[in-house]
C-alpha positions in Angstrom: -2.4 -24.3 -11.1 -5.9 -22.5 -11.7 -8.5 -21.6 -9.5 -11.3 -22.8 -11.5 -14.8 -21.1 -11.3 -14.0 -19.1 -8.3 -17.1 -18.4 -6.9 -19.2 -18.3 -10.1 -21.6 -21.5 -11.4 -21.3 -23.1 -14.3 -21.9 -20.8 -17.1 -19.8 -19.4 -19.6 -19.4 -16.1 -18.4 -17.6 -15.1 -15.1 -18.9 -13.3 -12.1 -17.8 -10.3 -11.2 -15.7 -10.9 -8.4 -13.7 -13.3 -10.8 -12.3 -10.7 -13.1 -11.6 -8.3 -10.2 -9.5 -11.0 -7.9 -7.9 -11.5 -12.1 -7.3 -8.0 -12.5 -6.2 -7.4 -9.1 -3.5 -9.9 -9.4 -0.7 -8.6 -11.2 -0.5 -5.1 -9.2 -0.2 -7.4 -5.7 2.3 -9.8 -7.5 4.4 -6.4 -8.7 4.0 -4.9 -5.0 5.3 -8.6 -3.7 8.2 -9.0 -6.2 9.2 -5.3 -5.6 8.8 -5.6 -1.7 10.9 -9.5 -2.0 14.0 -7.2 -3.9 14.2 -4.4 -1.5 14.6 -6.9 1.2 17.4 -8.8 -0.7 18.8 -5.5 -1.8 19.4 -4.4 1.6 22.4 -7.7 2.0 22.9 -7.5 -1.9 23.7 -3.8 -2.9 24.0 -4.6 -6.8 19.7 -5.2 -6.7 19.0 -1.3 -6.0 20.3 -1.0 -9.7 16.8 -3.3 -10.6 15.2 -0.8 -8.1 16.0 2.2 -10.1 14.6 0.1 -13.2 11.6 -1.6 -11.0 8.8 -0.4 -13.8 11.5 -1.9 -17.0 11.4 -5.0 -15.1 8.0 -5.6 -14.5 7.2 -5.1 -17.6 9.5 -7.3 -18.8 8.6 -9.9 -16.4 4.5 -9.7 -17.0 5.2 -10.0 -21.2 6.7 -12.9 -20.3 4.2 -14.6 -18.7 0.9 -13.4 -20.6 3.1 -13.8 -24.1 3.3 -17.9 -22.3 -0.3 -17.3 -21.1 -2.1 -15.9 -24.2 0.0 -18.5 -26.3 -0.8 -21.6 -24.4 -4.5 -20.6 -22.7 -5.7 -17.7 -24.5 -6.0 -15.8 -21.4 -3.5 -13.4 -19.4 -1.5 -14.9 -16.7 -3.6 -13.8 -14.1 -7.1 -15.2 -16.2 -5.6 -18.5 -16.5 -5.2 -18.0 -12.6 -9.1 -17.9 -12.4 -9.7 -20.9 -14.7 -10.7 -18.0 -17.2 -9.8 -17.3 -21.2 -10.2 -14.3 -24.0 -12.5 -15.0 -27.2 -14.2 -13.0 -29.6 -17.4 -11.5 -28.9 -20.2 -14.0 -29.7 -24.0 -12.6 -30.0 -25.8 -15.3 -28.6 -25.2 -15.4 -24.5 -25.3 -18.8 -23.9 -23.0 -20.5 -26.3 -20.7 -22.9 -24.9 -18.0 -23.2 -28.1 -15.8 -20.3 -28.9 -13.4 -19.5 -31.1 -10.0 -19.3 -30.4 -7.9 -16.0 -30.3 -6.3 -15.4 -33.6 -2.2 -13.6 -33.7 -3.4 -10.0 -34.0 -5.7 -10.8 -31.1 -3.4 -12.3 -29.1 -0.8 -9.1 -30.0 -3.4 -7.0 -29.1 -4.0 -8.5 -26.2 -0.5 -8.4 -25.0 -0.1 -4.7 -25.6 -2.8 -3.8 -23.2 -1.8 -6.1 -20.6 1.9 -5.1 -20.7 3.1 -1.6 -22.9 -0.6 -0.1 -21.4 0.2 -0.6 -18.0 3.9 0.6 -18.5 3.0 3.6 -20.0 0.2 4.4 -17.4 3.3 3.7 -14.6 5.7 6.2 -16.6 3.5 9.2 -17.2 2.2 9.0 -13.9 5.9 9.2 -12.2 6.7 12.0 -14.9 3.1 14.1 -13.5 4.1 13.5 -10.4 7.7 14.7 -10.5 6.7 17.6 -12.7 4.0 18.4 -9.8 6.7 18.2 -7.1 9.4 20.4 -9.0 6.1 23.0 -9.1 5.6 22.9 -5.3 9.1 23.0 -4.2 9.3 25.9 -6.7 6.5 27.7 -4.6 7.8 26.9 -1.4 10.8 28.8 -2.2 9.2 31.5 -3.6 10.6 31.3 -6.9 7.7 33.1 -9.6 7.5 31.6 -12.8 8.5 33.4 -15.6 6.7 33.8 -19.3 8.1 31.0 -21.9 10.7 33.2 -23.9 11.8 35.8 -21.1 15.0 34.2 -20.2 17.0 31.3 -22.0 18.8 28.4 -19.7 22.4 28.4 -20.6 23.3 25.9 -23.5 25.4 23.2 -23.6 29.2 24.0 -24.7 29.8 23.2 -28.2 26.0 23.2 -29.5 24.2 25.1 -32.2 22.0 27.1 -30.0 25.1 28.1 -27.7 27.1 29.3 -31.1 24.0 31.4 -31.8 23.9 32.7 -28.3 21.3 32.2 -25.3 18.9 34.8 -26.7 18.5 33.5 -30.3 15.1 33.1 -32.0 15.2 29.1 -32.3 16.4 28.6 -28.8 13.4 31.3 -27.3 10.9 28.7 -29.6 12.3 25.9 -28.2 12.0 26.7 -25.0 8.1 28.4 -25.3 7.2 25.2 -26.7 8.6 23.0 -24.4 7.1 24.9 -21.3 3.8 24.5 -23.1 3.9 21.2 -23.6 4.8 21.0 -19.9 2.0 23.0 -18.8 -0.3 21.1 -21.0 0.5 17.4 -19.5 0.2 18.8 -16.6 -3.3 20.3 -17.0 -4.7 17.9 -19.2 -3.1 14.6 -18.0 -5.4 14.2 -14.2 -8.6 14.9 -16.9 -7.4 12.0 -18.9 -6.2 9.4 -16.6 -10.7 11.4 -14.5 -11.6 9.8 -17.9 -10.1 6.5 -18.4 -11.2 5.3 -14.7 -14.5 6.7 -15.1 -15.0 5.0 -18.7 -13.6 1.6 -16.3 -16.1 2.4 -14.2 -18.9 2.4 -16.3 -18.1 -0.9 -18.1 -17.7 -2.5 -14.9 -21.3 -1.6 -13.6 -22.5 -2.5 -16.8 -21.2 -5.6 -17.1 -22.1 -6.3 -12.6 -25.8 -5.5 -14.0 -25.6 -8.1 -17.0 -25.5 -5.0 -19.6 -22.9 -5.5 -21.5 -20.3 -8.9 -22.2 -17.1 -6.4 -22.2 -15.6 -5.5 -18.9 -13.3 -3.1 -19.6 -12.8 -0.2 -23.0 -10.3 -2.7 -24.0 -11.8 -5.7 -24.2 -14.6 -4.1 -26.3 -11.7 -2.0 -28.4 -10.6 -6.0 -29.2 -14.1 -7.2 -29.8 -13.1 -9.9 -27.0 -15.0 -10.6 -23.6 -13.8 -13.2 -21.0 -15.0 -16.6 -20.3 -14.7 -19.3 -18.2 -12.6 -22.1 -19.3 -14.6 -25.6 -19.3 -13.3 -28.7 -18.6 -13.6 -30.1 -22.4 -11.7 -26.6 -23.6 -9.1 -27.6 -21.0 -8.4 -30.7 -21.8 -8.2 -29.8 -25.7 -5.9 -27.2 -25.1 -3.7 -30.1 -23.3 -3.8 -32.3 -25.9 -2.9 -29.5 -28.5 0.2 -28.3 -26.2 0.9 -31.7 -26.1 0.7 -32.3 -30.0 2.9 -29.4 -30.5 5.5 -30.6 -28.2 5.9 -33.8 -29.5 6.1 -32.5 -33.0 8.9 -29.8 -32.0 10.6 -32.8 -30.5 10.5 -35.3 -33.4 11.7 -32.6 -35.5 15.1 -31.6 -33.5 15.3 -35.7 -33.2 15.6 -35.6 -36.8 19.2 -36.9 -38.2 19.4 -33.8 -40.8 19.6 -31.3 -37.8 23.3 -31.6 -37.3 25.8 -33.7 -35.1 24.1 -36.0 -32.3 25.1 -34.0 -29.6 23.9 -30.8 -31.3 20.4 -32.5 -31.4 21.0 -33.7 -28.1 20.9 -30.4 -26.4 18.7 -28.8 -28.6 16.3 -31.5 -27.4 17.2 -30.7 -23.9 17.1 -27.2 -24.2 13.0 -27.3 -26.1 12.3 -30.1 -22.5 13.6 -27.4 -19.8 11.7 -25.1 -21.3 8.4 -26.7 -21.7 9.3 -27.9 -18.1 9.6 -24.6 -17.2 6.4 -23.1 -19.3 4.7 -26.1 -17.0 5.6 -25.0 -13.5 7.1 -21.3 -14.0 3.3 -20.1 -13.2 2.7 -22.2 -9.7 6.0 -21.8 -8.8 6.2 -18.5 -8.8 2.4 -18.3 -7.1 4.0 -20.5 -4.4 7.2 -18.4 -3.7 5.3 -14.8 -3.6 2.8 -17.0 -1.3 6.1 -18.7 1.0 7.7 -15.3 1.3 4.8 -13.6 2.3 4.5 -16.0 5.1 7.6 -15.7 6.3 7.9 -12.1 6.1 4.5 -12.5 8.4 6.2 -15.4 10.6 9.7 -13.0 11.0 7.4 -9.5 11.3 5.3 -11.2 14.5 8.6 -12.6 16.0 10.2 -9.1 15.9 7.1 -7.7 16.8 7.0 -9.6 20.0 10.8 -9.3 21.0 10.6 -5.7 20.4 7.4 -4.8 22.5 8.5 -3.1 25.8 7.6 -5.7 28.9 5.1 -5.3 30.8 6.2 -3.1 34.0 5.2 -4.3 37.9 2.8 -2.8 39.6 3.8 0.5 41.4 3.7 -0.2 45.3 0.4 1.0 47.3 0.7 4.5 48.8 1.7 5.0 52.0 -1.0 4.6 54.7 -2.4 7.9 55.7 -1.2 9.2 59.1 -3.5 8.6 62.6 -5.4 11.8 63.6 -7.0 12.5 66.4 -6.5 9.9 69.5 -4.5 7.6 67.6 -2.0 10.0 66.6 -1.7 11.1 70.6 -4.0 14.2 69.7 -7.1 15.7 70.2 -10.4 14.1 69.3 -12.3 15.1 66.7 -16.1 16.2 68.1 -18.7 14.4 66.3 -20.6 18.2 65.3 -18.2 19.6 62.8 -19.4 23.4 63.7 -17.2 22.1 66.8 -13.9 23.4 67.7 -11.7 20.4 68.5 -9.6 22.4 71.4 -12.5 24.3 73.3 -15.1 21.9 72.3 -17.6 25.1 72.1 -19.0 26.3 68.5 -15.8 28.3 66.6 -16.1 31.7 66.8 -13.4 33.6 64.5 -12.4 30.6 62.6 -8.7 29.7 61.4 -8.2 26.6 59.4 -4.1 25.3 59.6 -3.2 24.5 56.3 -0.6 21.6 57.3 -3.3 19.1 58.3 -6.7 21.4 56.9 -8.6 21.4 60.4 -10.9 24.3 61.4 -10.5 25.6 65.0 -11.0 28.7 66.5 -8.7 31.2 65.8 -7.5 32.1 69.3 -7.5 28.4 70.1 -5.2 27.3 67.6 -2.9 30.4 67.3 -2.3 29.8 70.9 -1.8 26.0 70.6 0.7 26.3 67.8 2.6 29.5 69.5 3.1 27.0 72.4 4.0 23.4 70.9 4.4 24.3 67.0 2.7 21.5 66.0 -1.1 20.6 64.3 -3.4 19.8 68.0 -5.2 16.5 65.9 -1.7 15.4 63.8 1.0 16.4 65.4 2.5 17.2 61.8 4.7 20.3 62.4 3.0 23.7 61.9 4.4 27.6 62.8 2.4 30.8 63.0 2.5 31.2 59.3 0.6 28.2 58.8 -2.7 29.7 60.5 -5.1 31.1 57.9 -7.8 32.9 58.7 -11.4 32.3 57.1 -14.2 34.7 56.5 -17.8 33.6 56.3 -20.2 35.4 54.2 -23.6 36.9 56.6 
């Protein structure tokens, strides 16, 4: 299962986009194969103990496959994805015929696509816990001390505890080993600055057709990537093919011990070329399946969990009749009106239980005598009568 010239024409070399989707592709299968664990770890407690070892096991995992990949392709697991292969620099751009990767290459190879990596993952979770220790120490308002001014207890029973806390080689030991601290700790953001930037670099070069390497590593290894033709493809088939047969005919052989010793030997060389066959699209095709179904099972939850949609809140209450309608007064048609003497207010008073203006001896003498608003009827005492002053 390859995904052949993704994107690029028919040359040797590979576009751009090609190597990053390759290079890309072992960080997402590490964040899928990480993600598919916890899940199983939450029913199956005994998995946290892989969590705990989740860098150990990837690593272990990817030398597998680009140890099967390099051997069988020439390419890294994620290359051979891409239809793509490793092979030593070659002067002339548009040569078709490569060599093949020889064992050092291939060792080399390996160690930059697995024990690089590795490391990169420790050192980066040691920075990072040696940065938090640093901060939590400053939150608390600890202040650190010089190397050498104090001494940590010693373990019971040890040389440096015999000589006593404030010996000379336990003072060294320590000033040296806060040092080194404070060094990776200063130097170790400027190295990883360096390393990306130096990435950086070869990867515009090589988007601008400058150079054939795409990484530092590649052109440590004198290699550069290309895409795997059809003819290279099927020679590689006929060689894995070749080889297989020959392994078998050998542990058919009569001199390799009792019948039934051959028997499963023979068995044993089949499941595993079975599984050298399939272990790469298989394991494609479950990361891809799980995905899907985490997508299929998020959505579902998603949708039962979402608060339902609440009815619409009944319409207010119809506002109350004034004037006629409500058995009142009418309202004049001239606002400047007073709605009880029907004359122009003089000495206004507004009642604040409806908001109508009237004049002030009007409407204190209306409410003194029915206690109610003369337009609303809506219940109103003396207290309710506010008087309003008009600026000349």
């Amino acid at each position: 299962m390859s995904f052949v010239a993704l994107g690029g024409d028919a040359g040797v070399r590979p576009t751009f986009f090609e190597l990053v989707a390759a290079e890309k592709l072992m960080p997402s299968l590490k964040a899928a194969v990480l993600y598919s664990l916890s899940v199983y770890a939450q029913r199956r407690p005994a998995l946290h103990h892989l969590l705990d070892r989740e860098d150990e096991l990837f690593f272990l995992l990817s030398m597998a496959l680009d140890r099967q990949a390099l051997a069988a392709n020439g390419g890294s697991f994620a290359e051979g994805l891409y239809g793509l292969r490793r092979a030593p620099a070659s002067g002339s751009s548009g040569g078709s015929s490569r060599q093949p990767l020889t064992d050092s290459q291939r060792s080399m190879s390996l160690i930059l696509l697995t024990l690089v990596p590795f490391l990169r993952s420790k050192l980066d979770s040691l920075h990072q816990r040696l940065q938090q220790q640093q901060q939590q120490q400053q939150l608390q308002g600890w202040r650190t001390q010089p190397p050498g001014t104090s001494a940590a207890p010693a373990a019971p029973g040890s040389s440096s505890s015999r000589q006593g806390p404030a010996s000379p080689a336990w003072l060294q030991q320590l000033r040296w080993r806060a040092l080194a601290r404070r060094a990776f700790q200063l130097l170790y953001p400027w190295v990883v600055a360096g390393h990306e930037g130096a990435r950086f670099a070869y990867q515009l070069l090589y988007l601008l057709g400058r150079t054939p390497y795409y990484s530092p590593g590649l052109h440590l290894l004198g290699l550069e990537v290309v895409r795997l033709t059809g003819q290279e493809a099927m020679q590689q088939d006929q060689e894995r093919r070749r080889r297989r047969a020959e392994r078998l005919s050998r542990l058919a052989r009569p001199g390799g011990g009792p019948w039934l010793w051959r028997l499963l030997r023979q068995g044993w060389a089949r499941a595993g070329h079975l599984a050298a066959d399939h272990t790469r699209s298989t394991l494609i095709l479950a990361v891809f399946a799980f995905k899907l179904l985490e997508w299929w099972y998020t959505s579902a939850e998603q949708r039962l969990g979402d608060p339902k949609a609440l009815p619409p809140p009944p319409p207010p209450p119809a506002l109350p009749a004034v004037g006629v309608a409500a058995g009142g007064v009418a309202l004049p048609d001239d606002v400047a009106l007073c709605p009880l003497c029907g004359r122009r207010r003089t000495n206004p008073a507004m009642l604040a239980t409806s908001g109508y203006v009237f004049c002030y001896p009007c409407i204190h003498r209306e409410v003194e005598e029915r206690g109610r608003c003369p337009v609303t009827h809506a219940p109103a005492g003396l207290d309710h009568v506010r008087r309003l002053y008009q600026s000349a």
